[in-house]
C-alpha positions as CSV (number, residue, x, y, z in Angstrom):
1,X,35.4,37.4,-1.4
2,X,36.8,40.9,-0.5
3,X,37.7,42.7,-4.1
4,X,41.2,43.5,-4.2
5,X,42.4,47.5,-4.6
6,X,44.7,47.0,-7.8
7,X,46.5,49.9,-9.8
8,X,43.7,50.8,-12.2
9,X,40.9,50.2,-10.0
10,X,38.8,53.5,-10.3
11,X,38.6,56.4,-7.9
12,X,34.6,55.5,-7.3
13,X,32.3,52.9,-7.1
14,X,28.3,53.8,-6.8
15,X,26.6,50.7,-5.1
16,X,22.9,51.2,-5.3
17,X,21.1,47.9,-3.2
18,X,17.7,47.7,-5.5
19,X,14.2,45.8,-4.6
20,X,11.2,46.1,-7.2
21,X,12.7,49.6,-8.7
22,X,12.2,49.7,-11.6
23,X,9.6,52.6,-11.7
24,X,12.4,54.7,-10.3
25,X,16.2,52.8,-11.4
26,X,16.5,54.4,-14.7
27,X,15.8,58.2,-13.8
28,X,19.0,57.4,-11.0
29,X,21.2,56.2,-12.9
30,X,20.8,58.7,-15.9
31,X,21.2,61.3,-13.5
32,X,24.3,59.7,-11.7
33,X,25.6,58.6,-15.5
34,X,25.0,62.2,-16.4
35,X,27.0,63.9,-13.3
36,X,29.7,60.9,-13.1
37,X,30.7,61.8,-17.2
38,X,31.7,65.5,-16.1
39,X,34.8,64.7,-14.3
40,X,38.1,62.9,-15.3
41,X,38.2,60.4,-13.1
42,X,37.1,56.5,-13.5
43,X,34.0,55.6,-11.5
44,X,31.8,52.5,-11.9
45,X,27.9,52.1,-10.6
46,X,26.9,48.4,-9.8
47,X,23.4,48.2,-8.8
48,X,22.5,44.9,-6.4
49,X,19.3,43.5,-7.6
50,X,18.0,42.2,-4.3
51,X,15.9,39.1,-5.7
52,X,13.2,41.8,-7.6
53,X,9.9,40.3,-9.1
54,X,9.5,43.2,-11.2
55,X,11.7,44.7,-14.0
56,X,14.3,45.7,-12.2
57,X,17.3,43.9,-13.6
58,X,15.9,44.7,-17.6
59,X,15.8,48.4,-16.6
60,X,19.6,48.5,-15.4
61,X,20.5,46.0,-18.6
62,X,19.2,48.9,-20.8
63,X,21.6,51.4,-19.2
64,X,24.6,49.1,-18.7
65,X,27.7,50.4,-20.6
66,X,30.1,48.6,-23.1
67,X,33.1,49.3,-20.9
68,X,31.6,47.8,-17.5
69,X,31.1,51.3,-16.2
70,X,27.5,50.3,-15.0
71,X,26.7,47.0,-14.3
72,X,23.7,44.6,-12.2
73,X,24.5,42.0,-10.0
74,X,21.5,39.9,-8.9
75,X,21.3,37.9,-5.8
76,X,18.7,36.4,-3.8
77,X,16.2,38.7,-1.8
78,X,17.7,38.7,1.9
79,X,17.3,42.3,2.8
80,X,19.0,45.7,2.0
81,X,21.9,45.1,4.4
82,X,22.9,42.0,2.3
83,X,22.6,43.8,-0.3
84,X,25.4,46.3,-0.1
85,X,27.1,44.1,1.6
86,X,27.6,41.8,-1.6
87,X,28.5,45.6,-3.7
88,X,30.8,46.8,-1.6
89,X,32.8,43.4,-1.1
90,X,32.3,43.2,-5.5
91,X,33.3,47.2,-6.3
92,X,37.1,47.7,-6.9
93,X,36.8,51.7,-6.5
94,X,39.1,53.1,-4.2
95,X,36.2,55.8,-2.6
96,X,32.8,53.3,-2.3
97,X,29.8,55.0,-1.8
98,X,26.1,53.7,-0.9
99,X,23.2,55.5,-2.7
100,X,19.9,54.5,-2.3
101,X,17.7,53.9,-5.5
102,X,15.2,56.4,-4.9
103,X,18.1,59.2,-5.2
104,X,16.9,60.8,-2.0
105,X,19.9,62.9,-2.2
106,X,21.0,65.3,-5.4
107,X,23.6,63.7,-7.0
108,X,25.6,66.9,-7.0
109,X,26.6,66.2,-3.3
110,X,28.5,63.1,-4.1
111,X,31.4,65.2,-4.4
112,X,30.9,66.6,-0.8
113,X,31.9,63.0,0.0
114,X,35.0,62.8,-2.5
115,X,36.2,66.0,-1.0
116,X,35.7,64.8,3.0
117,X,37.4,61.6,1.9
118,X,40.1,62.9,0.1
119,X,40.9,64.6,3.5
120,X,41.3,60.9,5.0
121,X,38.6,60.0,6.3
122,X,38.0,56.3,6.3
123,X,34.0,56.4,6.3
124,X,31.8,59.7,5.9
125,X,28.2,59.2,6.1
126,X,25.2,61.8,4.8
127,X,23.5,63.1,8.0
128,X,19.7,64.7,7.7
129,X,20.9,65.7,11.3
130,X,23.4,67.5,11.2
131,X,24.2,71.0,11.7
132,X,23.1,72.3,7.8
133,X,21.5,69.4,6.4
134,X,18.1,69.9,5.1
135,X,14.9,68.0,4.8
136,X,12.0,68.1,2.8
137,X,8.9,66.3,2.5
138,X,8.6,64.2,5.6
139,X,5.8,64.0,7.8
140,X,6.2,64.3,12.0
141,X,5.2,61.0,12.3
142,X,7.7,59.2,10.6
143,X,10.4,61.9,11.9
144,X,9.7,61.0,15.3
145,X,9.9,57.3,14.6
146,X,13.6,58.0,12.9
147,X,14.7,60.0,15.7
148,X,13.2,57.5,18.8
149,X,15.1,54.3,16.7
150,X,18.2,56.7,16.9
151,X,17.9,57.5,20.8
152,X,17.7,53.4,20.9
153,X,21.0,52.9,18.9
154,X,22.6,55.7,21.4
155,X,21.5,54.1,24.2
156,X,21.6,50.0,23.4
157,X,23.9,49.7,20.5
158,X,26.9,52.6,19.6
159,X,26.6,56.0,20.8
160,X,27.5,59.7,18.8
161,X,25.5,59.6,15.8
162,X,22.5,61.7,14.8
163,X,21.7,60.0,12.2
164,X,22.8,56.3,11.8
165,X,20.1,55.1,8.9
166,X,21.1,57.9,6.7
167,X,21.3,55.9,2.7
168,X,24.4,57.5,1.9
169,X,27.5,56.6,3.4
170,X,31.4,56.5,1.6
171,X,33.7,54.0,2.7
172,X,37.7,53.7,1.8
173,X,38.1,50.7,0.1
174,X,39.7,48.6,2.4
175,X,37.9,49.9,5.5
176,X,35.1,48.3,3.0
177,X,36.6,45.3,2.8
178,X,37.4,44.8,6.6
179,X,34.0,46.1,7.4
180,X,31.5,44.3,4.8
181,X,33.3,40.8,5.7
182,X,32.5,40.6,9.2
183,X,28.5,42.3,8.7
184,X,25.8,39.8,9.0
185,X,22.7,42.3,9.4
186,X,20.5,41.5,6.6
187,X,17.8,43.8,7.0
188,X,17.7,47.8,7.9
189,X,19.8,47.7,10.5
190,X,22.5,46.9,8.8
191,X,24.0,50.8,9.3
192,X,24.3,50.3,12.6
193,X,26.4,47.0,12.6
194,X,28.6,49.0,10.3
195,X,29.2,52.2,12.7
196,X,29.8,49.9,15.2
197,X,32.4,48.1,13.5
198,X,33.7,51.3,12.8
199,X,34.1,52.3,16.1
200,X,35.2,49.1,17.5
201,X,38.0,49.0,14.3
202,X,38.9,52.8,15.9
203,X,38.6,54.4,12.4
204,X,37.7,57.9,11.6
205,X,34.5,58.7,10.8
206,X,32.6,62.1,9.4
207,X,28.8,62.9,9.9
208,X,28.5,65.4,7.4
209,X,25.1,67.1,6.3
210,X,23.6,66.3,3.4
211,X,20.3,67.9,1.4
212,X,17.8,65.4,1.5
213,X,14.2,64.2,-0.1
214,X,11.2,61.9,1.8
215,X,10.2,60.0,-1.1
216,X,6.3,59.2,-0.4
217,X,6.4,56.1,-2.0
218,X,8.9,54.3,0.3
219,X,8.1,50.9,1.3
220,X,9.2,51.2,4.8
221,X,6.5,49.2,6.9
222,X,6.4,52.2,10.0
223,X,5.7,49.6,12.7
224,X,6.9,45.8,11.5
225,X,10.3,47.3,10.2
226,X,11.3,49.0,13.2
227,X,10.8,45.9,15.8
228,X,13.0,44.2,13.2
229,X,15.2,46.9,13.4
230,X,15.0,47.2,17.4
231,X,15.9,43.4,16.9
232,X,18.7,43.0,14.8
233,X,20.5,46.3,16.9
234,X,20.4,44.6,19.8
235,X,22.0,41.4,18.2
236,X,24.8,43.0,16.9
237,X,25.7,43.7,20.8
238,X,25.0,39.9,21.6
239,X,27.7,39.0,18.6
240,X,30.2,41.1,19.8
241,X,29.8,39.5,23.8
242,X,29.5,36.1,22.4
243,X,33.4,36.9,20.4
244,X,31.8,36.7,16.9
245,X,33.5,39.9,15.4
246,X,37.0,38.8,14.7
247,X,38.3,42.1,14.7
248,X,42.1,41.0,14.4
């Protein structure tokens, strides 16, 4: 069920979707515990176990604070999108932001995205496209497969994005709420289904560029994943014609 935005709900909640991490769990959330503690206002991190056969879940236990300030959920392994979908419908912060385990992003920038949002934005999303954003350790290869799946999205799916699969993204939340309840993607794609909720839901939305890091021990299977990515894009148009989205 959709969390509800009460009066002490705090100003952010970290969602972090997590599959066999636990080589790389603790060092994130030290770092985000570590950043989040220098400012005043209330934040909460809830990591997703997605269905992990390793240690996952007993390396977030270790870190999870007496106050409920960082917390695991586990649920069944059905993909990344499913995932954050379960976080951000079970985080009560008013700012929601997606970060990916392997903290491909410096921490510091998270509040780039408090500052966007708290011009009103109701979604901004980390671009390694845009104008100022910068890249490190990624090989041509799996650039060029990022930016062809892009041009496919453009062209098949929602249009206006440089960089849709991006793994940080801040939602308001109750653009969260409205959003997460209608996604079915369970897989990769699942960023797409989202921006084109978005659009389709008319809300405002900021690309904004982020620093970013190509961790070489991604698990990202360079031809399987993207037909299943190709896949589930083009279904999210099918569900739309076929008057799934109940966009009321």
């Amino acid at each position: 069920m959709p969390s509800q935005l009460g009066e002490h709900a705090p100003l952010l909640s970290v969602v972090i979707p997590a599959f066999n991490e636990e080589q790389r769990i603790g060092v994130t959330l030290d770092a985000l515990a570590e950043y989040l503690k220098e400012h005043p206002f209330e934040w909460e991190v809830l990591v997703v176990d997605d269905g992990s056969t390793d240690a996952t879940v007993q390396a977030v236990a270790g870190r999870v604070s007496p106050g409920g300030r960082v917390r695991v959920q586990s649920v069944p392994h059905r993909g990344k999108g499913w995932a954050v979908r379960f976080g951000m419908l079970a985080a009560s912060g008013r700012f929601r932001l997606m970060f990916d385990a392997d903290m491909a992003m410096p921490v510091r920038q998270i509040g780039d995205f408090l500052a966007r949002m708290e011009e009103g934005w109701d979604i901004v999303i980390g671009s390694r496209e845009a104008s100022g954003a910068v890249r490190s350790g990624e090989s041509f290869a799996r650039h060029l497969r990022g930016r062809t799946f892009n041009r496919a999205v453009s062209l098949l799916v929602v249009s206006g994005y440089r960089d849709t699969q991006c793994g940080f993204k801040c939602f308001r939340g109750e653009v969260a709420d409205r959003i997460f309840k209608l996604q079915r993607t369970r897989g990769l794609a699942f960023d797409v289904e989202v921006l084109y909720l978005a659009r389709r839901m008319g809300l405002e939305v900021l690309e904004m560029p982020i620093g970013w890091r190509h961790d070489r021990e991604s698990r990202i299977r360079p031809f399987a994943d993207s037909l299943e990515m190709l896949r589930d894009a083009a279904l999210i148009r099918l569900r739309d014609v076929c008057g799934f989205y109940k966009l009321g």
